[in-house]
C-alpha positions as CSV (number, residue, x, y, z in Angstrom):
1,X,57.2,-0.8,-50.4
2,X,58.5,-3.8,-52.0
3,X,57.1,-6.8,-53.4
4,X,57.7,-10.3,-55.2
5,X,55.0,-12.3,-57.1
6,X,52.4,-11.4,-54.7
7,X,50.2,-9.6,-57.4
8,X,46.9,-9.7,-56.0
9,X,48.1,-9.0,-52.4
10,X,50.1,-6.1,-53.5
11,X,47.0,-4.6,-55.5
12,X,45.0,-4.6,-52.6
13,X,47.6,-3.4,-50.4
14,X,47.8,-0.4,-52.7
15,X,43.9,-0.1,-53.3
16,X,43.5,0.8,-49.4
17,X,46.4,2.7,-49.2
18,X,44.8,4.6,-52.0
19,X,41.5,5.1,-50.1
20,X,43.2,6.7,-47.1
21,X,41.6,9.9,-46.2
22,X,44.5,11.9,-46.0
23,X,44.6,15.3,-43.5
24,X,44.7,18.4,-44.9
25,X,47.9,19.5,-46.4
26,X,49.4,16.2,-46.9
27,X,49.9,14.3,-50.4
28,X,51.0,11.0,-50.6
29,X,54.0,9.7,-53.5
30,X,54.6,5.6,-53.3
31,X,57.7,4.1,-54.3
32,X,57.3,0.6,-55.2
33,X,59.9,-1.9,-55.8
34,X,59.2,-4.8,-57.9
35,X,61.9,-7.7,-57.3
36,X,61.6,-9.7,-60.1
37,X,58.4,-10.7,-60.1
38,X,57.5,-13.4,-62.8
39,X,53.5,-12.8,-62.2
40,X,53.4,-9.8,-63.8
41,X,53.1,-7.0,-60.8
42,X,55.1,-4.2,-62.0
43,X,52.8,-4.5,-65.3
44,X,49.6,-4.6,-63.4
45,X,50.3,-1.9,-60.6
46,X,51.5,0.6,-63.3
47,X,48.3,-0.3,-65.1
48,X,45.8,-0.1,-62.2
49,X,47.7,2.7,-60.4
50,X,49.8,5.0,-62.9
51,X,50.8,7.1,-60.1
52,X,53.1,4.6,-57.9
53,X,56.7,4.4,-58.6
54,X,57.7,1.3,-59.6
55,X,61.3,0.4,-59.7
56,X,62.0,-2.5,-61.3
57,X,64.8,-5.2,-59.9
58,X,65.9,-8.2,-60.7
59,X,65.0,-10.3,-57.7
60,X,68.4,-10.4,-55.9
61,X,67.1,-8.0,-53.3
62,X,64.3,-9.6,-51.0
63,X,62.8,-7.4,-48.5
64,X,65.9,-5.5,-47.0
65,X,67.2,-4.4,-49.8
66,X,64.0,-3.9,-51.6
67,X,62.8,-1.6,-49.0
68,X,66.4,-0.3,-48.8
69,X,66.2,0.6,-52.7
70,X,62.3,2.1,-52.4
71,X,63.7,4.6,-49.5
72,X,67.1,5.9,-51.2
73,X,64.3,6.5,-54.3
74,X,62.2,7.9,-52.1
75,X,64.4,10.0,-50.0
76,X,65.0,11.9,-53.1
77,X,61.5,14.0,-52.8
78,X,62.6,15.1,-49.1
79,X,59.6,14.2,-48.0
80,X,58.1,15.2,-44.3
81,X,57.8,11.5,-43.8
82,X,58.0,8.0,-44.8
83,X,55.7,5.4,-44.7
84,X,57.5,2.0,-44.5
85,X,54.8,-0.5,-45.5
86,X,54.9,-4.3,-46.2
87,X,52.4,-5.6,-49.6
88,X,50.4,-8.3,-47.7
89,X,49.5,-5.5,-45.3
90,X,45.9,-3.4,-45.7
91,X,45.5,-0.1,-44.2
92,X,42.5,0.3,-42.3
93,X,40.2,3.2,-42.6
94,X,42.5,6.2,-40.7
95,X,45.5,4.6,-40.2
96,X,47.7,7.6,-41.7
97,X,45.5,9.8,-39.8
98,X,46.2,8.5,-36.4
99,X,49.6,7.7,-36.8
100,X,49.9,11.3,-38.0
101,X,48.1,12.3,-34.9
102,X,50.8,10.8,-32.6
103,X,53.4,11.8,-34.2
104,X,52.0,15.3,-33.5
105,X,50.9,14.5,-29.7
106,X,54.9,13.6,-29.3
107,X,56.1,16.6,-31.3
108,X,53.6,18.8,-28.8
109,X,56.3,17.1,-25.6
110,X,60.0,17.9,-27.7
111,X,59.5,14.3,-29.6
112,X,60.0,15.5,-33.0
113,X,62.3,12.7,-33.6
114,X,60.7,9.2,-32.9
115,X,59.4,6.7,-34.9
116,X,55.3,5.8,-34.8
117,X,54.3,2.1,-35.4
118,X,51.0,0.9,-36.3
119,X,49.9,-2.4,-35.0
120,X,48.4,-5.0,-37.4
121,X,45.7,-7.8,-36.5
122,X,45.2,-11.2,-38.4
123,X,42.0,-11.3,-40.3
124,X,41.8,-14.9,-40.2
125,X,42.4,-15.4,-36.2
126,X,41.8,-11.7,-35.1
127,X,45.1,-12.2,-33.3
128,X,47.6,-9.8,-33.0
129,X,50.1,-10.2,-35.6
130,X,52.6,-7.2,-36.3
131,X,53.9,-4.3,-34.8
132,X,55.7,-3.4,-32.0
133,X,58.0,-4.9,-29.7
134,X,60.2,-5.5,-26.4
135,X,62.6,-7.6,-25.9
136,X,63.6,-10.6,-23.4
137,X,66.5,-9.6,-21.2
138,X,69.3,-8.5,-23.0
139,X,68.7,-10.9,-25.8
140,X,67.5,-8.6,-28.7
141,X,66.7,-11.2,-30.7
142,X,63.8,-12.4,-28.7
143,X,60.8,-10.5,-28.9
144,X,57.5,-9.6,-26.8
145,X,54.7,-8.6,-28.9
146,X,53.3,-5.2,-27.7
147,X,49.7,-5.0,-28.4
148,X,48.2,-1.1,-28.7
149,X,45.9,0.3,-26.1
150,X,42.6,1.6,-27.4
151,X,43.3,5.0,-26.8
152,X,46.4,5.8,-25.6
153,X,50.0,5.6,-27.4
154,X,52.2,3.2,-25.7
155,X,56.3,2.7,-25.8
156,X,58.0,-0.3,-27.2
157,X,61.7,-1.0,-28.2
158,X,61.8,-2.2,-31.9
159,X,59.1,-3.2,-34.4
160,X,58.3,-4.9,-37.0
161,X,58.3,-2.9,-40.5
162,X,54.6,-3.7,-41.7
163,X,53.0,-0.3,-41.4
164,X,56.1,2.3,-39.5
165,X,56.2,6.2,-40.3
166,X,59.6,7.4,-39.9
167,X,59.4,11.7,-39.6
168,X,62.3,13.6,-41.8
169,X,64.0,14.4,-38.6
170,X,64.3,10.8,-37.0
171,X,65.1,9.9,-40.9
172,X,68.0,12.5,-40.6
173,X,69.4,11.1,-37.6
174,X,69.1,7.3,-38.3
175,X,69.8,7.1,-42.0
176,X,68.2,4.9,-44.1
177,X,68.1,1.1,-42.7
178,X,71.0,-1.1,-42.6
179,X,70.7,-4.0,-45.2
180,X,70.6,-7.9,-44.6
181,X,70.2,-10.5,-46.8
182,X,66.1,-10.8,-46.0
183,X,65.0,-10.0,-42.7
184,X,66.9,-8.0,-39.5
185,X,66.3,-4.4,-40.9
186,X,63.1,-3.3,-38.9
187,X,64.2,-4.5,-36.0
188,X,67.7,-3.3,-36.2
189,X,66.4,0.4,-37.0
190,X,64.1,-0.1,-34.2
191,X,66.8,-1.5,-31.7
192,X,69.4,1.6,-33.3
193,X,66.6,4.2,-32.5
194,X,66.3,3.1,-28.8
195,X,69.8,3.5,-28.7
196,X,69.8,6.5,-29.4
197,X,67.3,8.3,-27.3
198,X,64.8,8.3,-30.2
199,X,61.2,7.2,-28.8
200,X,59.7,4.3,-30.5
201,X,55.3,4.5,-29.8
202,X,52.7,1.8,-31.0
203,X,49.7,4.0,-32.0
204,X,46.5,3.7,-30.2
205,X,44.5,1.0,-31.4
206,X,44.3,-1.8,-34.5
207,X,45.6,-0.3,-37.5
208,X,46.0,-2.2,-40.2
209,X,45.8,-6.4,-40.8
210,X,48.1,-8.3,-41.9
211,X,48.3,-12.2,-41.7
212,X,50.9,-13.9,-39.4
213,X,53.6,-15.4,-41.9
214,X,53.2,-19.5,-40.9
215,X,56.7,-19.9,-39.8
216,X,55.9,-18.2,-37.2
217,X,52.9,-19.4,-35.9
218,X,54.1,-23.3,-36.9
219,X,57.6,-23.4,-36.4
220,X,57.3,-27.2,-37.2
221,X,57.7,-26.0,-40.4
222,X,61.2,-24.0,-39.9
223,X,64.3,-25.1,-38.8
224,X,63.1,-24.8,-35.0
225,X,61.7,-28.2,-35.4
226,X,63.9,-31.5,-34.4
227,X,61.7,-33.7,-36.0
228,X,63.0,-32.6,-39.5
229,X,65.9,-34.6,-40.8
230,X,69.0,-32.4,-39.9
231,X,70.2,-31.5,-43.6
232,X,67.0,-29.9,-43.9
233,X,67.3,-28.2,-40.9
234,X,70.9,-27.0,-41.3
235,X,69.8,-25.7,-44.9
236,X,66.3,-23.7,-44.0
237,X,68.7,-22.4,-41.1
238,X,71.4,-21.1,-43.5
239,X,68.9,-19.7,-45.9
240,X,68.1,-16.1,-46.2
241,X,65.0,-16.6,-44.7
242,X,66.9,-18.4,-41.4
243,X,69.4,-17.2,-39.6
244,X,72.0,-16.7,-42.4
245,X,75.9,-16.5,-40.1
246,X,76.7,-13.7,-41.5
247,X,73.5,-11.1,-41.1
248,X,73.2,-13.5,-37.6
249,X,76.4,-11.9,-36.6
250,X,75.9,-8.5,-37.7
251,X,72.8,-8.3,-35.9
252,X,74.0,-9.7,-32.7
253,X,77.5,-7.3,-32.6
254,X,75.6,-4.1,-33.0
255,X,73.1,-5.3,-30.2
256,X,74.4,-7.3,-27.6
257,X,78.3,-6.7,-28.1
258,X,80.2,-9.0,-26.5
259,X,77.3,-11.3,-25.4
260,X,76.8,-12.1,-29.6
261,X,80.1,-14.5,-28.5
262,X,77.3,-16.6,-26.7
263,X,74.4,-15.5,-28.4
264,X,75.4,-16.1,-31.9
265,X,76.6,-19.6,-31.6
266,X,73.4,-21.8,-30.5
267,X,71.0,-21.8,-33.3
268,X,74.0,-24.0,-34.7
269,X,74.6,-26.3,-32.3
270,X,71.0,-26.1,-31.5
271,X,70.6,-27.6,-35.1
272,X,74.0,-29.8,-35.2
273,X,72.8,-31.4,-31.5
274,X,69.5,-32.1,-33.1
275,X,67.9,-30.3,-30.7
């Protein structure tokens, strides 16, 4: 986990993860980045929950790295899996269980290696809100939400890195996550692990919840929307947040090849067009 100024989100996040009934056999160790948080996180996770790991940072990081820094630190145990989870996201009662429990129906067909997703609804809307995904065409930029079936697992392409469990032998193939300035890393390790012949299943049924971040259910207030005066337009697109050129670029070459020539260009002109 990472997290940045989000003190009383991050506390609960940890109290239900800490009221997970785990299976037999299995312990649980959290690593927890703190990115220079000025609300005093780090002091009051270590206070209300001695046992977490927190690595202290000094706010450069955002969520790539962050969770970047929490796996290397984590990796270190050699655990028999990790647990990527985001701290605005609560754990609902037998999550770890059933994502467990596909893991094992997989392993039980030859799919040791594959990466298990849980799916997150919004509390406030009772919409789905996070997990896993297809894409449009060839685009791998534009996703479909895949919403879980009640009861049986079902296959997606990518995800995105609210509540994931990565088993050590997908971990062993993939590597840890490739990092971008802010966002691109779930769905990249998503998009690599299709790639590669690793199967990537949405867990049956509702998980976890976790509120949809407002950009993206108003986009009025991103860079999406013409009716923002284009300077701040051009700057919430360059941000870290946006669609910074360089992580844009990245992204598109290791996913569309040479279609990124086409693909990468029109949020730019999109913006510069006034569009």
């Amino acid at each position: 986990m990472t997290c940045h100024n989000r003190r009383a989100k991050t506390l609960q996040s940890l109290d239900n993860l800490f009221r997970q009934k785990l299976p037999d056999g299995y312990d649980l160790s959290i690593y927890l980045v703190d990115d220079g948080s000025t609300d005093g996180t780090g002091h009051a996770v270590r206070s209300a929950f001695p046992s977490v790991n927190v690595i202290d940072a000094d706010g450069s990081l955002f969520w790539s790295g962050g969770m970047h820094l929490a796996w290397q630190r984590a990796a270190g145990s050699h655990a028999d899996f990790y647990l990527w989870m985001n701290d605005d996201t609560n754990l609902l009662p037998g999550c770890i269980t059933q994502l467990l429990r596909t893991w094992e129906e997989r392993a039980a067909v030859g799919q040791q290696r594959c990466i298990v997703v849980a799916s997150c609804y919004d509390p406030e809307t009772g919409k789905h809100s996070y997990g896993g995904e297809m894409t449009r065409g060839k685009h791998p930029a534009k996703p479909i939400p895949v919403e879980p079936d009640p009861m049986l697992p079902r296959f997606c392409r990518t995800f995105n890195g609210n509540c994931v469990l990565v088993p050590e032998a997908t971990f062993k193939t993939l590597g840890f996550m490739r990092r971008f300035q802010h966002s691109f890393s779930d769905t990249d390790y998503g998009l690599y692990a299709t790639r590669s012949g690793i199967p990537v299943v949405v867990a049956p049924g509702y998980l976890a919840e976790c509120v949809l971040n407002p950009i993206f259910e108003c986009p009025h207030s991103s860079w999406q929307n013409p009716d923002l005066p284009r300077a701040e337009r051009w700057r919430k697109l360059l941000d870290r947040r946006g669609l910074p050129p360089g992580d844009w670029w990245k992204f598109l070459w290791a996913h569309a090849g040479v279609r990124a020539l086409l693909y990468w260009p029109r949020p730019y002109f999109r913006v510069l067009a006034g569009l």
